[in-house]
C-alpha positions as CSV (number, residue, x, y, z in Angstrom):
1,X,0.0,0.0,0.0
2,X,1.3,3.8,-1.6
3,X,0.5,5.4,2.0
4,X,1.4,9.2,0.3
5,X,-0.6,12.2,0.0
6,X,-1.9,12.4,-4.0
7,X,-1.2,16.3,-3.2
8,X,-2.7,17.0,-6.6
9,X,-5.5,15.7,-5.6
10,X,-5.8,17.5,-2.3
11,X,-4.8,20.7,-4.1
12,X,-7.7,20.5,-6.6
13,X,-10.2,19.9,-4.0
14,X,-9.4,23.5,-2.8
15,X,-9.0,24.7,-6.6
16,X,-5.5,24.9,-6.1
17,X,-5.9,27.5,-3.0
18,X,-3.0,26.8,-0.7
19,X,-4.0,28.8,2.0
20,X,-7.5,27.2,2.0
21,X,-6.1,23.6,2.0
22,X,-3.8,25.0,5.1
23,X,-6.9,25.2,6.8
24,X,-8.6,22.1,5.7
25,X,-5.7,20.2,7.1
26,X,-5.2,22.4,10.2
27,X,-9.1,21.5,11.0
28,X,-8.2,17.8,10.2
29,X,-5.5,17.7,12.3
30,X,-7.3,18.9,15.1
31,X,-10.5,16.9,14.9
32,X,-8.9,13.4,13.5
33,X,-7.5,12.3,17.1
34,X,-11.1,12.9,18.9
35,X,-12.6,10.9,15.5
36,X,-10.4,7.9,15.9
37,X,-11.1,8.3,19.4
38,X,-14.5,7.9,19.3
39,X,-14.2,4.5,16.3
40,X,-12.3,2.9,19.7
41,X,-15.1,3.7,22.1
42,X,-17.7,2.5,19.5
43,X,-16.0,-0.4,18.7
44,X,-15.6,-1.1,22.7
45,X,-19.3,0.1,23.0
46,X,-20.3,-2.0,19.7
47,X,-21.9,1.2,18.8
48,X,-22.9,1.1,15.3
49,X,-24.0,4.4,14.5
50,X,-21.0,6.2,15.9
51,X,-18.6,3.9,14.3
52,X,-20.4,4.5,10.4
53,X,-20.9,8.7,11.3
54,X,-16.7,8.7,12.6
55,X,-15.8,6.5,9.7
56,X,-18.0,8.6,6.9
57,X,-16.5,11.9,8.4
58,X,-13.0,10.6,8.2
59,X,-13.2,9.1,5.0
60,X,-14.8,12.6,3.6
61,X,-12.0,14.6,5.0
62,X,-9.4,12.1,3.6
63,X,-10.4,11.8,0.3
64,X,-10.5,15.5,-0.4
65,X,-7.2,15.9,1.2
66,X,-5.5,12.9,-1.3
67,X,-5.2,10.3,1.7
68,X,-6.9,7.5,-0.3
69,X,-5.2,4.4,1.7
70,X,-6.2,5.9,4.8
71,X,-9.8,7.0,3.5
72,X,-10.2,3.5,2.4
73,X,-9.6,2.1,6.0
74,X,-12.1,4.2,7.5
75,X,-14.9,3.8,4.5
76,X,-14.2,-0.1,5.6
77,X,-15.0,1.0,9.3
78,X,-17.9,3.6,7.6
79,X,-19.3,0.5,5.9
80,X,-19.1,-2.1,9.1
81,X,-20.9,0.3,11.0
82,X,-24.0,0.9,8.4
83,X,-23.9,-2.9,8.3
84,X,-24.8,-3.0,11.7
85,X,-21.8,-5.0,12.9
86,X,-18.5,-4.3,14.5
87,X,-17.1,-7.2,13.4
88,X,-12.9,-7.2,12.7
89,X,-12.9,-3.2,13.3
90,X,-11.1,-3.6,16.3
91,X,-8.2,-4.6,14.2
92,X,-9.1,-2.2,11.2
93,X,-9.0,1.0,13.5
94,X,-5.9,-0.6,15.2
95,X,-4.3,-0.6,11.2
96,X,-5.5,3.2,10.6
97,X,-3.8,4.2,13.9
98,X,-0.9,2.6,13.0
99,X,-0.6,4.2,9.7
100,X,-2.1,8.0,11.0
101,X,1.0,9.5,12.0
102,X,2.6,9.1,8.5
103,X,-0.5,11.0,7.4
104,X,-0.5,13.8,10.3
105,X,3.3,13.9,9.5
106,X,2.5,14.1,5.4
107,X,0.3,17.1,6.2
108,X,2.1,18.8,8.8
109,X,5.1,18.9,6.6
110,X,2.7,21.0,4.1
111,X,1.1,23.9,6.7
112,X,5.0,24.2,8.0
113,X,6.0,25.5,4.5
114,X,2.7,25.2,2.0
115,X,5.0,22.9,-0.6
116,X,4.1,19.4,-1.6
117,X,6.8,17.3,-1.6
118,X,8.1,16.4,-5.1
């Protein structure tokens, strides 16, 4: 699995406004922890609905910011949850917190100095 940012994508979901992505993944990165937070609690809770609303919101977020590997973990958790099962999430969300930090890292490197790396 390619677990880089597709920075063109992210850059065209913004129409190539720098400043505005900034904030998308400022907002991200500030909201992500309590989301992935919240997936362990519903998973612990076997809370359904939480798990498919934190799931769909990260998955949202990622695939406009290019993060496709991770937006296809938590679409996996998004669809577990509407499926009404918990079922082998434990170990997904485990997998998507392992692999986070390289995204947080990713797009941190970008609101330090707004360049995609080449």
């Amino acid at each position: 699995m390619n677990l880089t940012v597709d920075w063109d994508t992210a850059l065209a979901s913004v129409n190539q406004d720098r400043r505005l992505l900034k904030l998308v993944i400022d907002a991200f990165l500030r909201e992500a922890p309590g989301l992935q937070e919240q997936i362990v609690a519903a998973i612990r809770d076997n809370d359904v609905r939480t798990l498919q609303r934190c799931g769909h919101t990260l998955k949202g977020t990622m695939q406009s910011l290019g993060a496709e590997p991770w937006s296809d973990m938590a679409r996996r958790l998004e669809e577990l949850g509407a499926g009404g099962s918990t079922e082998g999430a434990r170990e997904l969300a485990e997998e998507l917190g392992r692999q986070l930090p390289s995204l947080f890292e990713q797009l941190s490197r970008f609101t330090a100095d707004g360049d995609v790396p080449s």
